[in-house]
N, C-alpha and C positions, 0 to 999 in steps of 0.2 A: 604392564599394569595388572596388580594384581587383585584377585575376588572373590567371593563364596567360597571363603576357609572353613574346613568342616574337622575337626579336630576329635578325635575317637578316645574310649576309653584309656585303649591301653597308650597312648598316647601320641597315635597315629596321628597324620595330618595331609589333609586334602586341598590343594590351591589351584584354583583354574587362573592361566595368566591368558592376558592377550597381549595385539601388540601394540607398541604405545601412541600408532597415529590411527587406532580403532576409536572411532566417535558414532556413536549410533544418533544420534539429533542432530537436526537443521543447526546453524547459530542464528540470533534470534538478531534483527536488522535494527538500526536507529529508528526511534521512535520520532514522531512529527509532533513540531512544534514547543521540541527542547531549543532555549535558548543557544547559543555558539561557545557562549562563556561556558555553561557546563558539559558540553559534548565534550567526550575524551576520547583521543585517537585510540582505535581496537584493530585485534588483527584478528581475522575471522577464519577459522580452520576448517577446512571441507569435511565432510564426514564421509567416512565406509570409502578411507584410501587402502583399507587392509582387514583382512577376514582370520587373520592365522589367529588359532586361539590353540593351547595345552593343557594338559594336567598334571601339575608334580606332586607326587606322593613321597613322603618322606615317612619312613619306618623305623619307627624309635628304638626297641628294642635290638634289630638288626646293624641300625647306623645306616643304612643305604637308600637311594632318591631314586625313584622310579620318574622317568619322563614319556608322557603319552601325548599323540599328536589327536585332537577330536577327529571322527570319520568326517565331518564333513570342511574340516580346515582347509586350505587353500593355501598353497605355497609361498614363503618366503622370500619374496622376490629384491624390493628395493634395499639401499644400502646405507648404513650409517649417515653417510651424508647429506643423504635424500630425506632421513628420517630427522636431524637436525635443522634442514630447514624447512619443513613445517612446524615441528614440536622442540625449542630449548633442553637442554636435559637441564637438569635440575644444579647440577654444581656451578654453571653460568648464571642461573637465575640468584644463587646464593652469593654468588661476586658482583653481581648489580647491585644486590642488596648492602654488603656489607659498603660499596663507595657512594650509594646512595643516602647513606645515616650520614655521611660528611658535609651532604649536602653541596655538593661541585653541581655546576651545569650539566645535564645530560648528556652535548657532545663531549665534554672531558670526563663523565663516566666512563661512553662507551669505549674511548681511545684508552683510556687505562685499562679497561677491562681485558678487552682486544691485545694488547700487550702482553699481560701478565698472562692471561690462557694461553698466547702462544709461545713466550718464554719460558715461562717458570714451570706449566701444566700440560705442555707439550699437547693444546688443545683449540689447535689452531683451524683446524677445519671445521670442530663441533661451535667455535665462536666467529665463523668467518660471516657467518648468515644475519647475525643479531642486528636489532636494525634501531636506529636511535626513539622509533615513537614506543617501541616496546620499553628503552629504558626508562624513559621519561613517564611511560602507566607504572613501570614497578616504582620509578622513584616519587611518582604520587600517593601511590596507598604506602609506601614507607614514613614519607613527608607529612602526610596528611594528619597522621596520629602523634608524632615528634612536634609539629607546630599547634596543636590545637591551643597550647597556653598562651600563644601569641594572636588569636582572634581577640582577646578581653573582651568586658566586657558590651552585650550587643546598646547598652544607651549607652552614648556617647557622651554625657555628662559625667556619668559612672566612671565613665574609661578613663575620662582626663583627670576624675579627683585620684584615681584609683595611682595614675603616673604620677604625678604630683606629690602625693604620699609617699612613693615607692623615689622618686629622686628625693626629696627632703628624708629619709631614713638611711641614705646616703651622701646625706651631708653636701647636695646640691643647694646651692640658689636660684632659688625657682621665682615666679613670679607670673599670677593669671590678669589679662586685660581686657576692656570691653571698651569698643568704639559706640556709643548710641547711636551718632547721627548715622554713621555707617552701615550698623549691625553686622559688625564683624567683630571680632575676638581673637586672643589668640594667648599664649606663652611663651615665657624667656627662661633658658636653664641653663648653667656655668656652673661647672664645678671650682672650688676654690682652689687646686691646683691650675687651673687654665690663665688666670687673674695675674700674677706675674710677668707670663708670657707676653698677653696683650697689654700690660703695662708695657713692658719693653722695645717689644718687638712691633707692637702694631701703629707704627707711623705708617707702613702700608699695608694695607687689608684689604684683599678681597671677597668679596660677598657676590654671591647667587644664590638661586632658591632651585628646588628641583620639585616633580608633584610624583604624584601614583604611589606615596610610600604608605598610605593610611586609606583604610576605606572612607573614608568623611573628609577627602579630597584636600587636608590643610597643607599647606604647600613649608616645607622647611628650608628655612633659611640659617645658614652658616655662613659665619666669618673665619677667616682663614688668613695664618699667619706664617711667615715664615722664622724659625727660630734660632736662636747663636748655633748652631750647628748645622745649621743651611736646610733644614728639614721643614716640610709645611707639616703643621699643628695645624688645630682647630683653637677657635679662640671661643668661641660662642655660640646657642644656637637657638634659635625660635619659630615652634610653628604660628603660623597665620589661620584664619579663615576665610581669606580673601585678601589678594594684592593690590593695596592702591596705599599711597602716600602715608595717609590717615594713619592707617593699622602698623606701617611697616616701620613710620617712624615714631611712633611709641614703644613700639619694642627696641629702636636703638635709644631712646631715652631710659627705657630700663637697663638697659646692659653699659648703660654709661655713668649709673647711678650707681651698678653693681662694682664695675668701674672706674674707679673716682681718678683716678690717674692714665687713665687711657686718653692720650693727643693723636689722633690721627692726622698727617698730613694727607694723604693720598690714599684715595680709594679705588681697586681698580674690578672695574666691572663692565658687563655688554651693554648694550646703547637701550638701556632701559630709563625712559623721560620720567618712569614712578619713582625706581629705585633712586636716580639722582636727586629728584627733589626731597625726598623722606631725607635723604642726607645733608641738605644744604640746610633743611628746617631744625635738624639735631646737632648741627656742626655750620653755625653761620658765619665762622671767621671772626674778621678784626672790625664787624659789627659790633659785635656783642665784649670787644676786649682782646679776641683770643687766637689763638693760632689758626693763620689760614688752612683749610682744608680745603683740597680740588680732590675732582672728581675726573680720571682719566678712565679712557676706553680701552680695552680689547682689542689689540690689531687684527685674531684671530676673526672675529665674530665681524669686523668691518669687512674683511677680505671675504666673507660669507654673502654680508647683507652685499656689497658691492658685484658679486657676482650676478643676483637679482634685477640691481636697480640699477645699474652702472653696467650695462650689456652692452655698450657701444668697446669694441676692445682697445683702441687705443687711448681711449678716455680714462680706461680703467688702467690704463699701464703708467697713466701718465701720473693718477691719485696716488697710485701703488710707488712712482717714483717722488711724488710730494711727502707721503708718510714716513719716508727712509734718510730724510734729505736731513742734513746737519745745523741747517740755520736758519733760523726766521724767514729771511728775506729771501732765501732760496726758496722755501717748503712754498712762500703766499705767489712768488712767480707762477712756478710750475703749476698749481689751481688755479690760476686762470689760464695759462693757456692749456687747462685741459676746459678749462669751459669756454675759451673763445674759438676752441679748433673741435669742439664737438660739434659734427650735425646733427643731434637731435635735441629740440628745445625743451621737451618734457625732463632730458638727465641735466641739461645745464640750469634749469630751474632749482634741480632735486639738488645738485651741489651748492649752490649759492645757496640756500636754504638750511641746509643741514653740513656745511661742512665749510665754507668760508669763513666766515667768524669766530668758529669755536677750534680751529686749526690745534691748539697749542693740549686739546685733550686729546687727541688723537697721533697727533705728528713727533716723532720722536725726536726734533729738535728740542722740544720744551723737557728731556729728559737725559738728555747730554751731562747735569750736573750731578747725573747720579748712576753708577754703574751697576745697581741692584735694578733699577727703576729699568735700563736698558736692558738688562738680562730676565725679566722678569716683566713681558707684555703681554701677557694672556693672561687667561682664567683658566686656564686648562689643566692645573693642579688640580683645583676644586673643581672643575666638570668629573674630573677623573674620581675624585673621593666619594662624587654623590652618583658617578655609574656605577661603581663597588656596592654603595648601596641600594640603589634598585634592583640588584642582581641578587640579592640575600635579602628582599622584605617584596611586599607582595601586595596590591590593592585590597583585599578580602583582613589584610591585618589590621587591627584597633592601635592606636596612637602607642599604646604603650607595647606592644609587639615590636612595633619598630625600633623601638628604643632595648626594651630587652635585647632582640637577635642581633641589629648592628653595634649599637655602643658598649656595650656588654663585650661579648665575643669581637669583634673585630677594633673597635677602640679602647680596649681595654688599657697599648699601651701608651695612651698620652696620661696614663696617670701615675 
């Protein structure tokens, strides 16, 4: 570390260096009564591990570098690699940075980083020490100044007109709604490339909603389709500001109006009592004239919830072999005798209750007539499309951050 250059007429030059894990201050400790959300992991450097200090004089007119050691220096004792793990040298710091503007996760910075130093830069020792809460500080103050476009703006009414304008200048259909009795609110946006697809393709659709993508907590929900090339598309999408029937099923009356040709038979989604009714009130069947719509479950998410509630294990082996069973009259045996051969009265209540009657959305007998319907019993496309996006947007983002950094950049190509 170099200091106090003193640079002469004739064009001499004077540089006192030290050495680079010389710190003469304390570091200065967490301060009390910072919140948890703003505290950033730091790594704290002891001071005065090394005293050696020089002086290089460089002689212009002659060409030649005089090196002097101060009288009161102190020998050079530790070794490169002793000095790399307290202090990074600087070309590791400029390879965090350059994978850090990609924006990957922090442990898949440091593994590439760690890589590349020791293949390619033969700098395997100087990056064996790098520890992941240092990449994740560099890759904040990198991120920090790259994302600032994506807070918008701080009122939230601002924000939403702000996205609103910003999809309608791209040729979206948009649409803003307000429940009164509710007092919730929310919007529906499809691009007119998506509108085909869900014509076509969306006899089955699945929908979830996922939260933490916006700071003003509105929960987005997407519809999700699978398309003539066996590929899940997204067909639809709207935030909420709040889940309950009301809200959820006026925004599918918007996107059915957007629409007009979209028949859904089958919807398939987790054991949510809101989401099913918002669909039975938008899609009433051969009440209202029209093609049946049911509403089928997640095997994945049953096999979850039945872990909790369904603790007795052979009761649960027994659900698990009614869900699989090929016939009617096989799947409605085998629930009961898991509920006449359970000892506990509280789970043979909970199945009679919640899983006797409505057999035929859950049990893959009632899906036998369709070999998409059998290869396709989860939701876990769409968990998977909306963990991609909480991975790339960030609670502290405005509504239209989210929409810039994911469907932007990583949706780009459904269009």
């Amino acid at each position: 570390m170099g200091f106090n250059l003193k640079k002469k007429k004739n064009g001499d030059t004077t540089t006192t260096y030290t050495c680079r894990l010389t710190k003469c201050k304390q570091s200065s400790e967490r301060k009390e009564g910072v919140p948890s959300n703003k505290c950033r992991k730091t790594k704290i450097r002891p001071p005065n591990l090394c005293f050696v200090k020089i002086k290089v004089t460089r002689f212009f007119q002659e060409g030649k570098v005089k090196i002097e050691r101060f009288p009161d220096s102190s020998n050079h004792m530790h070794s490169l690699e002793e000095s790399d793990k307290v202090k990074r040298p600087q070309i590791i710091r400029n390879l965090v940075v350059q994978e850090a503007i990609k924006n990957y996760r922090p442990p898949a910075i440091l593994n590439a980083v760690k890589e590349y130093a020791s293949e390619k830069m033969d700098l395997g020792t100087s990056v064996k020490e790098l520890q992941l809460k240092e990449v994740t500080n560099i890759k904040y103050k990198v991120r920090g100044a790259l994302d600032a476009h994506l807070i918008g703006n701080i009122n939230k009414e601002q924000d939403i007109r702000e996205l609103i304008f910003f999809l309608e200048q791209h040729k979206y259909y948009i649409e803003r709604f307000f429940i009164s009795h509710k007092s919730t609110n929310g919007f529906v946006f499809i691009h007119p490339n998506q509108i085909p697809n869900l014509e076509k393709f969306g006899w089955l659709s699945l929908i979830d909603s996922t939260h933490k993508t916006n700071r003003y907590d509105y929960r987005l929900f997407t519809l999700y389709i699978r398309n003539g090339y066996g590929c899940w598309d997204v067909g639809a999408h709207f935030f909420v500001s709040n889940e309950d029937s009301d809200t959820i099923s006026e925004a599918l009356k918007i996107v059915r109006r957007f629409v007009r040709n979209w028949k859904p038979r089958y919807f398939l989604q987790d054991q949510s009592n809101i989401e099913e009714k918002s669909i039975k009130l938008v899609f009433p069947g051969l009440i209202n004239g029209e093609q049946e719509c049911e509403v089928i479950f997640c095997t994945v998410h049953l096999q979850r919830t039945w872990m909790h509630k369904i603790y007795e294990v052979n009761t649960r082996k027994k659900m698990t072999q009614a869900m699989y069973k090929w016939t009617r009259i096989g799947c409605k045996a085998l629930i009961r005798e898991a509920i006449d051969q359970c000892p506990v009265q509280s789970i043979k209540q909970y199945i009679k209750r919640y899983y006797f009657k409505n057999n035929h959305q859950w049990a893959l007998w009632a899906r036998q007539h369709s070999p998409l319907l059998l290869q396709v019993t989860s939701t876990n496309a769409l968990e998977s499309f909306h963990s991609e996006l909480k991975k790339t947007t960030s609670p502290q983002h405005g509504i239209i951050g989210t929409y810039l950094f994911f469907f932007i950049n990583i949706n780009i190509y459904f269009f």
